[in-house]
C-alpha positions as CSV (number, residue, x, y, z in Angstrom):
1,X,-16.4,18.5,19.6
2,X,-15.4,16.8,16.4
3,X,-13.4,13.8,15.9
4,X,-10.9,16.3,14.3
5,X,-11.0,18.1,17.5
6,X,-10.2,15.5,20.0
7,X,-7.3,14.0,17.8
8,X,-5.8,17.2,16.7
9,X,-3.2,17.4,19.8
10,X,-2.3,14.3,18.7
11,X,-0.2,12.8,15.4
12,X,-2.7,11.1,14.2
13,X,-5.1,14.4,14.5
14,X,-2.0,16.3,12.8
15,X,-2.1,13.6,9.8
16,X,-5.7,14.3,9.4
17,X,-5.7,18.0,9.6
18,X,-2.7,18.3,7.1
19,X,-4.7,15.9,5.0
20,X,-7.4,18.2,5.4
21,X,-5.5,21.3,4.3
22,X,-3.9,20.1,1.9
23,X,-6.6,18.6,-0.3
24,X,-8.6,22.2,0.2
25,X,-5.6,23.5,-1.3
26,X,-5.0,20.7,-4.3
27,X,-8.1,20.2,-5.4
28,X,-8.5,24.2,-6.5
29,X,-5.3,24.1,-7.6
30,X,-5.2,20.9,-9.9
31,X,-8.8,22.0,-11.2
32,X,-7.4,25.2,-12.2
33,X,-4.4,23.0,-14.5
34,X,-7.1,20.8,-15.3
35,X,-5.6,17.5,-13.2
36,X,-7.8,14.8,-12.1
37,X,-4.5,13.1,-10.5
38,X,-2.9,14.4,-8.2
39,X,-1.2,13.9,-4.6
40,X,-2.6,15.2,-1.6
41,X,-0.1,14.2,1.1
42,X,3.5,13.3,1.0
43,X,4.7,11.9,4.4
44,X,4.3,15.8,5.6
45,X,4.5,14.3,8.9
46,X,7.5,12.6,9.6
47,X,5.7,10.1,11.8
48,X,3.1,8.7,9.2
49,X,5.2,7.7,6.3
50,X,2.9,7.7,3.6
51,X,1.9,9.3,-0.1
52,X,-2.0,9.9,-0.7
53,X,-2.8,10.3,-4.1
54,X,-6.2,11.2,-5.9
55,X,-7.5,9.6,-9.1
56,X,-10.7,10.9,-10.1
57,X,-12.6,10.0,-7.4
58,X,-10.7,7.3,-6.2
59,X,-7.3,7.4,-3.4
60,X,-4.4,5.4,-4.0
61,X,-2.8,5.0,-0.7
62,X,1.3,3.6,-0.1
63,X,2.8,3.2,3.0
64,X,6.8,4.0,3.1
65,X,7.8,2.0,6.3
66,X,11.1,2.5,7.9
67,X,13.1,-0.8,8.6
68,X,12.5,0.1,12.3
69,X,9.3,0.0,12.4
70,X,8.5,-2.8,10.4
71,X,10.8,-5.0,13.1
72,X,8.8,-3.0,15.7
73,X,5.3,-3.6,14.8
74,X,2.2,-1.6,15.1
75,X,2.2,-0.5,11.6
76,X,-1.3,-2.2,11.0
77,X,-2.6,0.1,13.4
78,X,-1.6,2.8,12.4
79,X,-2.8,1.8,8.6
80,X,-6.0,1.8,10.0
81,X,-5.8,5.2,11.7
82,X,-4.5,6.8,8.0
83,X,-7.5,4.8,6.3
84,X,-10.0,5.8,8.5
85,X,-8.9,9.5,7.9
86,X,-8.4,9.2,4.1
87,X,-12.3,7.9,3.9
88,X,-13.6,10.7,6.1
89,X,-11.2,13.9,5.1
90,X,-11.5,12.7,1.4
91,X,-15.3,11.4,1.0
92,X,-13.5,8.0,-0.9
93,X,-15.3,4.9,0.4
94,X,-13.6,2.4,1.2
95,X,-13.9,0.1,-1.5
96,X,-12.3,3.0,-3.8
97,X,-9.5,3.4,-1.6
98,X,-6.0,1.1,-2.7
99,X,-3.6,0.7,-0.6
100,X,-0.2,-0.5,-1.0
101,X,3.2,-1.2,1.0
102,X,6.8,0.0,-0.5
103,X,9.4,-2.0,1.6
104,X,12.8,-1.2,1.9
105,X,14.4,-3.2,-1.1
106,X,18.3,-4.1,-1.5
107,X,19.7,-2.2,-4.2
108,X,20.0,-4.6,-7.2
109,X,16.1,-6.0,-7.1
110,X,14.4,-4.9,-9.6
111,X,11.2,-2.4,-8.8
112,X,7.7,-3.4,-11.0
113,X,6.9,-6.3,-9.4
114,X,3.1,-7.2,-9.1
115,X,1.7,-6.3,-5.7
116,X,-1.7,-7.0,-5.7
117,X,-4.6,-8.8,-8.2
118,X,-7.1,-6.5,-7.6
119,X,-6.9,-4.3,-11.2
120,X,-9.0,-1.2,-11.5
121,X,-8.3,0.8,-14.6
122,X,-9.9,4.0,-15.1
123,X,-9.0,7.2,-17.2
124,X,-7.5,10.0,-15.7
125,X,-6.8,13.4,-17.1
126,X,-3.9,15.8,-17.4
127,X,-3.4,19.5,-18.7
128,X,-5.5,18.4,-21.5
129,X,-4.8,14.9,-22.3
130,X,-6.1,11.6,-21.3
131,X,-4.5,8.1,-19.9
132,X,-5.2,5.0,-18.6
133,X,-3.9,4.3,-15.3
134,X,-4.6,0.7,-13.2
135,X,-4.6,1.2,-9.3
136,X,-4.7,-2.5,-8.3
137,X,-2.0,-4.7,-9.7
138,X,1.5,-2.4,-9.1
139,X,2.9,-0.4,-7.1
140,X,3.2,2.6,-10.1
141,X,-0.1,3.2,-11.4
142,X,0.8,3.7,-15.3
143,X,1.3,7.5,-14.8
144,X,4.4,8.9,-12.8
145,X,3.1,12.5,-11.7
146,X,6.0,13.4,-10.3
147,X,6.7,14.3,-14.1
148,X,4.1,16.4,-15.3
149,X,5.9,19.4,-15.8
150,X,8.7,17.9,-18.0
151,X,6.0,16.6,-20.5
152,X,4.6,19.7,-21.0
153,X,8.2,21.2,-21.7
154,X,8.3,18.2,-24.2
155,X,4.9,19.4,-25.9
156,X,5.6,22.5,-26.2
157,X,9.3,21.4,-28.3
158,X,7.7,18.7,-30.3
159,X,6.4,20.4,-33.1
160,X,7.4,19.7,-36.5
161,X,10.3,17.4,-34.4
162,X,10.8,13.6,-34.4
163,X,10.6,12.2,-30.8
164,X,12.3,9.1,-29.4
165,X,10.9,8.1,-25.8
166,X,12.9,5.4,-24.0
167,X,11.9,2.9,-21.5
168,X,9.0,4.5,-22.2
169,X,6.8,2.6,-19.8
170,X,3.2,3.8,-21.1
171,X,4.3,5.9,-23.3
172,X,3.0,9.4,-21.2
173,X,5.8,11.3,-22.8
174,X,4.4,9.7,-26.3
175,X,1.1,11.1,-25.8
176,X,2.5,14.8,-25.2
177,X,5.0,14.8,-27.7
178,X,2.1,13.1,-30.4
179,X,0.0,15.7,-29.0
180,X,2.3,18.7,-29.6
181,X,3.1,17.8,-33.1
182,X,5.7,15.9,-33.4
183,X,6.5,14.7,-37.2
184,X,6.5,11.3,-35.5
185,X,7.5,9.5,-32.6
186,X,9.5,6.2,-31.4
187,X,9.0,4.6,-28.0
188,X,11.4,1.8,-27.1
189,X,10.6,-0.5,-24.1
190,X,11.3,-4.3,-23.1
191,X,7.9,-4.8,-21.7
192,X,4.8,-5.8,-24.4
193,X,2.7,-4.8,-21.6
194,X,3.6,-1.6,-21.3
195,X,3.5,-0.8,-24.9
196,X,-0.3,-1.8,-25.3
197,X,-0.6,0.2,-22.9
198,X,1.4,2.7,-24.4
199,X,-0.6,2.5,-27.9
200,X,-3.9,2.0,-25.7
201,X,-3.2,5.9,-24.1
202,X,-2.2,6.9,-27.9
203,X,-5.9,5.7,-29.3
204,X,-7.0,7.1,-25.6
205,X,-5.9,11.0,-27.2
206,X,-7.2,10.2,-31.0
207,X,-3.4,10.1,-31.5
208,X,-2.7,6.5,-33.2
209,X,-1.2,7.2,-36.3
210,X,1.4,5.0,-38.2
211,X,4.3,8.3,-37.3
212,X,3.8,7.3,-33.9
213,X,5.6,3.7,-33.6
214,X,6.2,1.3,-30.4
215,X,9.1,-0.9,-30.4
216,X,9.6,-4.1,-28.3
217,X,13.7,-4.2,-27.7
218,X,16.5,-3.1,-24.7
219,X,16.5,0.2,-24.9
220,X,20.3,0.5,-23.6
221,X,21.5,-2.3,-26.0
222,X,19.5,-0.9,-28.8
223,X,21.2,2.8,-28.2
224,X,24.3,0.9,-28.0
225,X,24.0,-0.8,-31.6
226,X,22.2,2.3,-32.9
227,X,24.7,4.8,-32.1
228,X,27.6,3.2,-34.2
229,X,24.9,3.4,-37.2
230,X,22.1,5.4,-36.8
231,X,19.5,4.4,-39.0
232,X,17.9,7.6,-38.0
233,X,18.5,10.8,-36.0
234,X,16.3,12.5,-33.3
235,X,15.6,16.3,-32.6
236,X,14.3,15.3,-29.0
237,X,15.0,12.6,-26.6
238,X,13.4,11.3,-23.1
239,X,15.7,9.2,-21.2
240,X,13.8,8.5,-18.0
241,X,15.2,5.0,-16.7
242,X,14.9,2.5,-13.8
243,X,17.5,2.7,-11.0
244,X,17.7,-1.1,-11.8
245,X,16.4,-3.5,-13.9
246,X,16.8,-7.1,-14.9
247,X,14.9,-9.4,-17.1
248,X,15.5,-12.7,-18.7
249,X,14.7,-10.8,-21.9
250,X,17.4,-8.2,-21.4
251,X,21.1,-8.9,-21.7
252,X,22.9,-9.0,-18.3
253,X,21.4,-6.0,-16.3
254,X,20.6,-2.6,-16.2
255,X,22.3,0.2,-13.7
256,X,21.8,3.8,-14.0
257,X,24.8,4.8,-11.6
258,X,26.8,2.1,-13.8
259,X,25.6,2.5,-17.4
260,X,24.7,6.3,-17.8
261,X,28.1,7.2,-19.1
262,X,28.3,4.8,-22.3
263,X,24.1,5.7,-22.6
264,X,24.2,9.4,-23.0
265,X,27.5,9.1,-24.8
266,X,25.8,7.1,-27.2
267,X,22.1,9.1,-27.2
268,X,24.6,12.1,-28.1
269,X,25.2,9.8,-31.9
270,X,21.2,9.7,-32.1
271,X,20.8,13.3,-31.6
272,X,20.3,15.9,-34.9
273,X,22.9,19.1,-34.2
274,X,20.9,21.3,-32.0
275,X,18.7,18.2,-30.7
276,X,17.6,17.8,-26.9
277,X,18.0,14.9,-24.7
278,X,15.9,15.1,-21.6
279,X,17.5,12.6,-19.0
280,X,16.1,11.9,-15.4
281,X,16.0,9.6,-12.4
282,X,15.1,8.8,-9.7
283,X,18.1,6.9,-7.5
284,X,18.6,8.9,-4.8
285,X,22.7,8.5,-5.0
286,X,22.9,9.6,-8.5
287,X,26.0,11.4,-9.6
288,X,26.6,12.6,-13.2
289,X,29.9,12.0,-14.6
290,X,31.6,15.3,-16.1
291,X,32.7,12.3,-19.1
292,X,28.9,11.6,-19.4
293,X,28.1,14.6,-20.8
294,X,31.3,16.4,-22.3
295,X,30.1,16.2,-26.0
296,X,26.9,18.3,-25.6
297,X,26.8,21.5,-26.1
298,X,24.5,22.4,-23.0
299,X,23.9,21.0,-20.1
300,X,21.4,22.2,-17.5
301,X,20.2,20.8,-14.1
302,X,16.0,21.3,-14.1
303,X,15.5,19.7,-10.5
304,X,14.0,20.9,-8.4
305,X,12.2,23.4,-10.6
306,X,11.3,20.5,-12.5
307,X,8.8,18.7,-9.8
308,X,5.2,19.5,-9.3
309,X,4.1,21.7,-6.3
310,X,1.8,19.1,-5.0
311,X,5.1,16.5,-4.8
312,X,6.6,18.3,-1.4
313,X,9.2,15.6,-1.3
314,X,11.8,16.9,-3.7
315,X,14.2,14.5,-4.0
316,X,11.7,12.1,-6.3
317,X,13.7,12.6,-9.6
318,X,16.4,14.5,-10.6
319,X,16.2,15.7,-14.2
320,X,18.8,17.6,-17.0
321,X,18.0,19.0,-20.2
322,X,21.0,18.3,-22.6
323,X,21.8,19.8,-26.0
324,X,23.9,18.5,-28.9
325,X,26.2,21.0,-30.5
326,X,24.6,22.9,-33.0
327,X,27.6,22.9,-35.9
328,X,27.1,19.2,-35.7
329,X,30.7,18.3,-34.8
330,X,30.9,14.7,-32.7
């Protein structure tokens, strides 16, 4: 009788065989869309909160603890239970495997905090393209999955149209747009960090090219002050912000439930007649306001059409697609 066997009555044996099934299933199936990052598991069972995720032939493990059970102990235990099974089910030794905790934060703390110091960067790829992604030093890895879909939407409108990617983090949207042949390309973020990395995923793709430029600023406050003079317009726009952010560099704070109304009234000013704004999050509580988006022309809900079969959990983002009137009337 296998070890499978004896545990498969049990939760533990139901983690491992849904593990097992699952990544029979995924691997085909990102192969076949020519992924080498993908999730396998995604707290399918309720009791072993967690997201397994493949990168090449590495598994980037993070544990989703419920308040309760934090207070209650026994988590380490079960860690061990989930690693044990990712090592065997997988074939990842342990030394490839990274493991990380998300605990419950209080709304208003900001989210990209270092978590570990051991950095491992390797290149991953995706339908076609190429990016760096580190799975030791933060809880993201570089590439948010969960959006895969979207950028392919956003290569397949880029040609021939100019492209402005904000809080572009490292720059994944960049690369597809670039890729699909856009005229050229603007990616706005606060953090230097990110946009090396951003340019490092552009050179990644044989895609650095003075079109394709990376700029240091506050993306809100820079809509803001660009909006009442546009020093240039956009035929497409990604808008994919934190819930929260604050920075010493920024002025006051960031706060998507608080600042998307005067943010895609003023990505509206930056938009050519006809132009499309692609806006997500991912805060849970999100509600668009009707005044938000009264001056486009369309507005239409992608989610949850808009996330990945192997992301079962399909509350991760929420994402629109929003036009400017064609006539050009503001």
């Amino acid at each position: 009788m296998t070890t499978a066997d004896q545990g498969s009555g049990t939760a533990g044996g139901m983690f491992e065989n849904r593990l097992r099934k699952n990544a029979r299933h995924f691997r085909k199936w990102a192969k076949a869309r020519g992924l080498t990052a993908f999730r396998v598991y995604d707290r399918d069972v309720p009791e072993y909160s967690y997201a397994v995720d493949l990168y090449g032939d590495r598994a980037h493990v993070v544990e989703y603890p419920r308040r309760r059970a934090v207070k209650a102990g026994g988590l380490e235990e079960q860690r061990a239970e989930v690693l044990a099974a990712v090592t065997a089910v997988l074939e990842v030794p342990p030394e490839h495997v990274h493991v990380k905790t998300h605990l419950p934060q209080p709304w208003g703390r900001s989210q990209y905090g270092r978590v570990g110091q051991g950095t491992e960067r390797l290149v991953v790829e995706e339908q076609g393209l190429k990016f760096w992604v580190n799975l030791g030093d933060y809880l993201d890895t570089g590439l948010f999955m969960d959006h895969r879909l979207t950028r392919a939407r956003v290569r397949e409108e880029a040609r021939g149209r100019s492209f402005l990617n904000l809080f572009c983090y490292t720059g994944a949207f960049t690369v597809y747009a670039a890729a699909g042949g856009a005229s050229r390309t603007q990616s706005v973020d606060l953090s230097n960090t990110y946009l090396d990395w951003a340019e490092e995923n552009l050179a990644l793709n044989g895609l650095s090219d003075p079109r394709h430029t990376l700029l240091r600023a506050d993306a809100l406050a820079w809509v803001l002050a660009q909006s009442k003079a546009p020093e240039e317009l956009f035929d497409l726009i990604v808008c994919d912000p934190p819930s929260f952010s604050t920075s010493k560099k920024m002025q006051g704070s960031f706060n998507v439930q608080r600042d998307h109304v005067r943010m895609l009234e003023a990505l509206r000013e930056l938009l050519n007649p006809g132009g499309v704004l692609y806006f997500s999050t991912n805060f849970l509580g999100f509600e668009l306001k009707d005044s938000a988006v009264r001056d486009y022309e369309g507005v239409e809900e992608l989610t949850p059409d808009s996330i990945p079969e192997d992301f079962r959990r399909k509350e991760i983002h929420r994402c629109w697609r929003l036009v400017a009137p064609r006539d050009g009337r503001r």
